[in-house]
N, C-alpha and C positions, 0 to 999 in steps of 0.2 A: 504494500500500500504506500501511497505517496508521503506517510509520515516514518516511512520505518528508521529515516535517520536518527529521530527523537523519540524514537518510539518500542525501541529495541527491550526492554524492559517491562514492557507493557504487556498485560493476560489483555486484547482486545477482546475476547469474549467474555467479557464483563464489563465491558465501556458502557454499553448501552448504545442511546444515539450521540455521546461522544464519540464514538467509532467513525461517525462519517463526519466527513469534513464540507464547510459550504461557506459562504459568507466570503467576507474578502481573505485576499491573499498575501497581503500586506500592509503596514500602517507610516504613513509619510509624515510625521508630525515633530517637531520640536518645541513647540507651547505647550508647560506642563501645566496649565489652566486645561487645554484641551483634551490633553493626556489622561488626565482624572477625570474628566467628564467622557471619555470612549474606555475607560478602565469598569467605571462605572455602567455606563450601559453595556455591555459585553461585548465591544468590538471586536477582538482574538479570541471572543469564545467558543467560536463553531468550529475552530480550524486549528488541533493541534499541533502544527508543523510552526504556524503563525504565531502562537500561544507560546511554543518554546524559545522562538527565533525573539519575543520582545522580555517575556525572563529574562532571556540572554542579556539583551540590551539594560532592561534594568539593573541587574545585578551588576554588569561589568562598569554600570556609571556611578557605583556607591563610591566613595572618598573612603578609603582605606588607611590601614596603618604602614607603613614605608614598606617594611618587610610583610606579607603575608604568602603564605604559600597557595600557589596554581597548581593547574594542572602537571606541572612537569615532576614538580615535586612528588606529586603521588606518584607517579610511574616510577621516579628514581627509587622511590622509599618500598615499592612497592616490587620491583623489580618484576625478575619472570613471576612472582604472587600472582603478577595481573593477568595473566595466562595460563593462572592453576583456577579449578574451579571452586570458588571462595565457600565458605562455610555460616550456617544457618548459627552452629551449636557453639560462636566464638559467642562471651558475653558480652553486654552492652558497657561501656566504662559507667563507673558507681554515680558520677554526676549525674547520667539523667534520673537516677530517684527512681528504679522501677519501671520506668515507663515504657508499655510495649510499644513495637515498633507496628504503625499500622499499614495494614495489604494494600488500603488504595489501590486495589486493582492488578497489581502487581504480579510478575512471573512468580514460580516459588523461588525458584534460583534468584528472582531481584533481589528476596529478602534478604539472602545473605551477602549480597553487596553490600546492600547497604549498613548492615555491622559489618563490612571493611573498610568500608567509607568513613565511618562515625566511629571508629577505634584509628584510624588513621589520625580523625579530629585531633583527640583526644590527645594524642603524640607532640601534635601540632599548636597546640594550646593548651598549656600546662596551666596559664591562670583560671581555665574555667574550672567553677568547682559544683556549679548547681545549676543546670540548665536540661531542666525535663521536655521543652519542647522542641531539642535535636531530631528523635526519632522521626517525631511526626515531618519536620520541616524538610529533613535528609529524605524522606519518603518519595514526597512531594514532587522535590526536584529531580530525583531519579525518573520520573515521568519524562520528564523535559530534557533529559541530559543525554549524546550521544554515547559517552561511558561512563566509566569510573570515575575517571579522571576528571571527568569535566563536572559532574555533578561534586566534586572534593571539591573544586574552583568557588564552586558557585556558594555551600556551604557556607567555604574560610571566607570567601570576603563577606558575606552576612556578619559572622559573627566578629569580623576585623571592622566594621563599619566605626569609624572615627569624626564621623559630621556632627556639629557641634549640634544637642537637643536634638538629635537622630538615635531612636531605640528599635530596634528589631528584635530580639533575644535577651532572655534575660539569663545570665552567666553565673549571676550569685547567688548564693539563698537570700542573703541583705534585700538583693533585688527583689525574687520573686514573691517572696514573703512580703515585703512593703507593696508587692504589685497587689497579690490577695485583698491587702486591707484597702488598696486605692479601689478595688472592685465593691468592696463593701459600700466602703462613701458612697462611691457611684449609682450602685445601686440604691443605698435608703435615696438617695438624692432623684432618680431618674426610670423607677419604676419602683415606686413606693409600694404599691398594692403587694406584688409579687414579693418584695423582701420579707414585709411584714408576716406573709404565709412561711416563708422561709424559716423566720424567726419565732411562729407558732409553732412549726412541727419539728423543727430539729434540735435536738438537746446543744446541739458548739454549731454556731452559724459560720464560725471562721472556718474550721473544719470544713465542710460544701462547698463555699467560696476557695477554698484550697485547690478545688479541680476546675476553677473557672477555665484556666487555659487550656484544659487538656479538652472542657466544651467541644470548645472550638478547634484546636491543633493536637484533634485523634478521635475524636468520637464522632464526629459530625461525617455524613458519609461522602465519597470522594465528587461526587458531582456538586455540593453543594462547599466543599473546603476550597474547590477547583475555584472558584467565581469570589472567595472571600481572597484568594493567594493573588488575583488578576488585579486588589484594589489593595492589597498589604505590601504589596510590591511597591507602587506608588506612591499610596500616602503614608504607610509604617503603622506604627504599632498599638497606635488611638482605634485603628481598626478593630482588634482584637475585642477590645474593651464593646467597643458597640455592639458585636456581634454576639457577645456574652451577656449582653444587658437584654437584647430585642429573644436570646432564645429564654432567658428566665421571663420576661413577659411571655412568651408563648407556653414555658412550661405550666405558668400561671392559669391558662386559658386551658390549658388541659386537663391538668389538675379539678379543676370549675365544673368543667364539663362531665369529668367522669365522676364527679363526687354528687354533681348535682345542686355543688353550692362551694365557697374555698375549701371549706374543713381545717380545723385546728387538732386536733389529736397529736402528741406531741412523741415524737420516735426519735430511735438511737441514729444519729446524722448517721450513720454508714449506710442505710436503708435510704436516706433522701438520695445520698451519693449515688447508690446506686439506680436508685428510681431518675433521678435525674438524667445519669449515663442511658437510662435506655431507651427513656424519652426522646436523647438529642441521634442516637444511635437511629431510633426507627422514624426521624421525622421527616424524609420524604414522603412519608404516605400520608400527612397534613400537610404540610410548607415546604412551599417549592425554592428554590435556589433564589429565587428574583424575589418573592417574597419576603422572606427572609431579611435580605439583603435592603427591602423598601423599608421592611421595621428597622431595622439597624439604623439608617441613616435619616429616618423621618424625628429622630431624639433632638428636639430643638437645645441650642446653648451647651452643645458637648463641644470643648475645644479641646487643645492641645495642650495650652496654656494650661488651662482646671486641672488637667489630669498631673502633666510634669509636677505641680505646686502641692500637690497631694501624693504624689509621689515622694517627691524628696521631703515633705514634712512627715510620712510614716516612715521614713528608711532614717532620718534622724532622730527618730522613735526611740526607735531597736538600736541605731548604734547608742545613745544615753544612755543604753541597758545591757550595751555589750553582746548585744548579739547580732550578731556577723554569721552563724555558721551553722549548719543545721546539727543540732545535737543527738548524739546514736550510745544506746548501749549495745554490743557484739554482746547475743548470746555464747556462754559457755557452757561446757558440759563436767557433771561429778563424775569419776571415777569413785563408784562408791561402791563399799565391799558390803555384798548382803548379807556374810557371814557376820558381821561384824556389828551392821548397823540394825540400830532396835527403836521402831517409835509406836506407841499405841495409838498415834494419831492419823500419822502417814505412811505411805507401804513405799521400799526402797523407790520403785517406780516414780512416785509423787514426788519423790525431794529432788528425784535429779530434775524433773520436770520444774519445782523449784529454783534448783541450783540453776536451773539455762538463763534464769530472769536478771542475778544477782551481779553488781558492777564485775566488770571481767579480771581485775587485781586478785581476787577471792578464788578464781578457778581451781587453783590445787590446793587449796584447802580441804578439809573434811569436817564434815558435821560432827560437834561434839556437846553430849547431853549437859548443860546446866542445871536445868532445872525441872522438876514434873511433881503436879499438884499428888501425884499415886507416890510418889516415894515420900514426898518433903513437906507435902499438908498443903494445905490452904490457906497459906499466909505471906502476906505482902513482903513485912519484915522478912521472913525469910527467903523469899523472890529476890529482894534487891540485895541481902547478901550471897545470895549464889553467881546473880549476874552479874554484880559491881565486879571493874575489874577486864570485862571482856567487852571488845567493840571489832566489829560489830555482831547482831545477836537475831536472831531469827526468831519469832512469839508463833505457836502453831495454839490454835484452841478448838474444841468439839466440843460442842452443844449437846443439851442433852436431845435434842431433835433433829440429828444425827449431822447438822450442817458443820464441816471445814473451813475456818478462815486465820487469816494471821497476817503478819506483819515483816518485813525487812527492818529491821533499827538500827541506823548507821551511826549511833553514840553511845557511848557508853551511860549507863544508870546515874553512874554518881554524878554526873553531869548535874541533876536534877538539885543537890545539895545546894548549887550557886545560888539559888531564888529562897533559901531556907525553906520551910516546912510551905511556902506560897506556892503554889500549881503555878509556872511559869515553861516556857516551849522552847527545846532547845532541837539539837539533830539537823541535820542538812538535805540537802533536793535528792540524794541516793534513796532516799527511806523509798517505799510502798509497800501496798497492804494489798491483800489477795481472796482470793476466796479458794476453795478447789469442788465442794462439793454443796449445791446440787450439781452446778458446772463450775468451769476452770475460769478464772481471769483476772487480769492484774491490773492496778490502776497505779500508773505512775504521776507522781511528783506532778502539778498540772502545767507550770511550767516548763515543763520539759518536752510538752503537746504544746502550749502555748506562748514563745518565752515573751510575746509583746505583753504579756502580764504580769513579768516581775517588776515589782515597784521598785522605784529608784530610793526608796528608801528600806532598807532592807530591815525586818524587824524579827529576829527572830526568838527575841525573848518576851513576847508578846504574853502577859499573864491570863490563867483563863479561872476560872471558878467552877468548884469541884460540885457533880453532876444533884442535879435538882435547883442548887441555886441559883436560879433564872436572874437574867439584868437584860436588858433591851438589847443586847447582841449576839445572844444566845450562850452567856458565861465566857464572853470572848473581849479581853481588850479589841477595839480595831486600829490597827494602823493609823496613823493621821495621812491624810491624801498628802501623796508627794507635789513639793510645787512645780509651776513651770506646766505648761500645757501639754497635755497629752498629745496623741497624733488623732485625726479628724476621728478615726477609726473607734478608738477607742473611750474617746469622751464623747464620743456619740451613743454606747453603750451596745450595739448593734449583736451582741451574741449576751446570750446565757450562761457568763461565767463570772463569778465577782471577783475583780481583781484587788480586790482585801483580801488579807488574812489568806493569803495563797503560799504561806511559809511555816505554817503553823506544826510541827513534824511530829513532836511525841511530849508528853508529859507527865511527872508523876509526884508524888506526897506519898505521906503515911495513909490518906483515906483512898485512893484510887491510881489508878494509871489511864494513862489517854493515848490515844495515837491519832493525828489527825485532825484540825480546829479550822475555824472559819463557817459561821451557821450549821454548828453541828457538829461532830465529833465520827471519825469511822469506825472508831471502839472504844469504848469507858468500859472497866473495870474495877468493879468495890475491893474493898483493903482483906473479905474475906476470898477472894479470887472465885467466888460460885456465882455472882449476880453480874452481869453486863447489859452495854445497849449498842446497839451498831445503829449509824443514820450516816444522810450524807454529809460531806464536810467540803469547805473550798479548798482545800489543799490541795487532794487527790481525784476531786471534782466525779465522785464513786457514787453510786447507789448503797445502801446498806448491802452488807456485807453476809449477812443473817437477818434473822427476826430479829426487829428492833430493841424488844424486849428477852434477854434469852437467858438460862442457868449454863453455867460451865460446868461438862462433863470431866474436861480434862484440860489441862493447860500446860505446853511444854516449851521452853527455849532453847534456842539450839545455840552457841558460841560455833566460830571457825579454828579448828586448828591446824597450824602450817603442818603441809605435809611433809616439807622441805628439812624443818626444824629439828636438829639432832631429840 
């Protein structure tokens, strides 16, 4: 066919009627007034050969950094590779987050170009460190690209783009993270209706907004990404944002329609996530490309301007707060001897399950018994002298109604002495608290899901009041609000998380122990270790843990001991 120059990569029997080509066969223009006005009606939309041939042109007229790599470079680097036939099962480099690489249509063989392609990047650009929408964009241009090589080209100058208030790609977590929160603004600001459903049904609105991008750059299907890439090309990266704003209006209308009305019922954001995904996945069978594309740009007073100012005022957010980078704990595994190990609470199976959650420093460690209400009674006193001493300390507890849960404790006990016999909150962002049985799950540190919520004034000896006596903030000092303005994002209040009392880790006196503060405690424990209460707390931003109300069957702590250690 008369595209197969640009076309080499391509499954045509899945094009559709991109398959056939019509309309003109060329564009003669150098007024970028005019440019964006035939980018916008689909001038090169009918005719794939034409459609690659002005890519081309775009791409190669980005302003770059002095040095970036072309296509020769991939052939050098790549040598005869390029004549071996590349591989599906190389992995993607850890920057892009996960993110699959989508078919767009694509041969099977294209796929694994393109992870040679986008590992090639990767080589090529050591400062990227967070940039999940590679896959999808390297996807893309593999359509349009005669090979390998040229589609590397076209990639490195996107992400080499050096024009001053010119964003294509976002490279950092700084970035895309500040991008999330500028899509929040945007949205309370520019389709009010649909946020606020947003923000009735999902428990973290930031969370949803987290996949705005990937909307648009991976789930949206290829005849409909094709028409948004023809005017992203052109006018950059504000595009995105639109097209993210006009499909949560459309998810809105969906939503409406199949409920019968918005509906509020309020679910675990990973269910919006995914309802969302497969909403934007199957919505040519409601909204067509052009569509789409008329809601997007019909948003009156969306500039470039609003968005950049809101940009850089959430990314000075995060850096106030020091965070630049997205934070990971690497699961580890126990080597744990069953002969050896004994708990009435958890079966060897459980703790390693345990052990993989636990910061990775601890890996050759082994579980060693401190303390158990069956051997040692049911006394505080005698709790805090088995585990003073040991840091850090593992709390396993069973209910007498049969439910598992417990705690990681990254400080040691006597800590607790600094406040005297006053209930005051010591421990650090490693702590969390867990459940294992009726099901399995952990709830880390909430900061550590959200860090635009660590206060800039860090408090972590925050005092709370020991359980039943109530005071207007649920027996919790709060924080005094840090000065200095937040980012639009977040003193707009747009998600379901209180960002008080989001440091509040564990505490304890002669009457109780605690783990967990901020509107609620994740576990309290009386001074005879048989009565507790689990609810939610802002720290770990968790569901109760058990019945809220519950007796202790059994209570054990575990200490780490090196295994290394003579």
């Amino acid at each position: 066919m008369a595209e197969e120059d640009y076309g080499s990569f391509v499954d045509w029997n899945q094009m559709g009627d991109l398959a056939k080509s019509s309309g003109p066969t060329k564009v003669d223009c150098q007024d970028l007034k005019v440019f964006k006005q035939m980018a916008r009606q689909g001038y090169w939309a009918k005719n794939h050969k034409l459609r690659a041939q002005v890519y081309q042109q775009l791409i190669k007229a980005i302003p770059c950094r002095t040095v970036t790599p072309d296509a020769e470079v991939y052939r050098d680097i790549m040598g005869n590779a390029a004549t071996k036939k590349p591989s599906a099962h190389i992995p993607l480099p850890e920057f892009v987050d996960g993110s699959p690489l989508p078919r767009y249509c694509l041969k099977a063989e294209a796929v694994a170009s393109a992870h040679q392609i986008i590992n090639c990047v990767a080589g090529q650009f050591p400062d990227i460190s967070h940039c999940p929408s590679l896959p999808a964009v390297t996807s893309l241009l593999l359509h349009f690209s005669v090979d390998e090589a040229q589609c590397f080209e076209l990639v490195s100058r996107m992400l080499a783009c050096n024009e001053p208030g010119k964003r294509l790609l976002d490279q950092t977590f700084l970035a895309y993270e500040s991008s999330c929160m500028t899509f929040g603004d945007l949205a309370n600001k520019y389709c009010t209706a649909a946020h606020k459903m947003i923000v009735a049904t999902a428990q973290d609105v930031l969370e949803v907004y987290s996949d705005w991008q990937r909307w648009v750059l991976g789930d949206l299907p290829f005849s409909h990404m094709v028409r948004i890439l023809d005017i992203y090309l052109v006018e950059g990266y504000k595009v995105l944002f639109r097209v993210a704003i006009a499909l949560l209006k459309f998810y809105r209308k969906h939503k409406a329609e199949a409920q019968g009305g918005p509906g509020n019922q309020q679910q675990d954001s990973s269910k919006v996530k995914e309802d969302i995904q497969a909403f934007v996945k199957g919505i040519a069978s409601t909204v067509t490309p052009e569509k789409l594309l008329e809601k997007a740009f019909s948003i009156r007073m969306f500039s470039r301007k609003e968005i950049t100012l809101l940009q850089l005022t959430n990314e000075k957010s995060l850096q106030q707060k020091g965070i630049t980078v997205k934070q990971k704990r690497r699961n580890v595994q126990l080597a744990l001897n069953p002969d050896t190990f004994s708990s009435e609470i958890v079966s060897a199976k459980e703790m390693r399950d345990i052990w993989s959650w636990i910061p990775e420093r601890f890996a050759l460690c082994q579980p060693q018994l401190l303390f158990t209400t069956s051997t040692h009674g049911c006394s505080l006193t005698r709790f805090y002298s088995h585990c003073e001493g040991y840091e850090p300390t593992l709390l396993l507890i069973r209910t007498t109604d049969g439910d598992v849960c417990g705690a990681f404790l990254s400080t040691d006990w006597e800590e607790r002495k600094r406040g005297g016999n006053k209930l005051s909150f010591f421990g650090t962002g490693e702590c969390f608290v867990f459940r294992l049985k009726p099901e399995m799950e952990r709830f880390e540190w909430v900061v550590i899901r959200h860090p635009e919520l660590a206060s800039s004034n860090k408090t972590q000896e925050d005092t709370a009041s020991p359980e039943g006596q109530n005071s207007d903030n649920n027996g919790l000092q709060q924080p005094e609000k840090p000065a200095g303005g937040l980012s639009p994002f977040l003193s707009a209040r747009h998600f379901n998380l209180n960002s008080k009392n989001t440091s509040m880790f564990m505490a304890g006196n002669f009457d109780s122990i605690i783990v967990g503060g901020g509107d609620g405690n994740a576990l309290y424990i009386d001074s005879e270790l048989n009565h507790g209460r689990a609810g939610r707390c802002a720290t770990f931003d968790n569901p109760p843990l058990c019945a809220e109300s519950f007796q202790v069957a059994l209570l054990e702590v575990w200490g780490f001991q090196d295994a290394m250690a003579p």
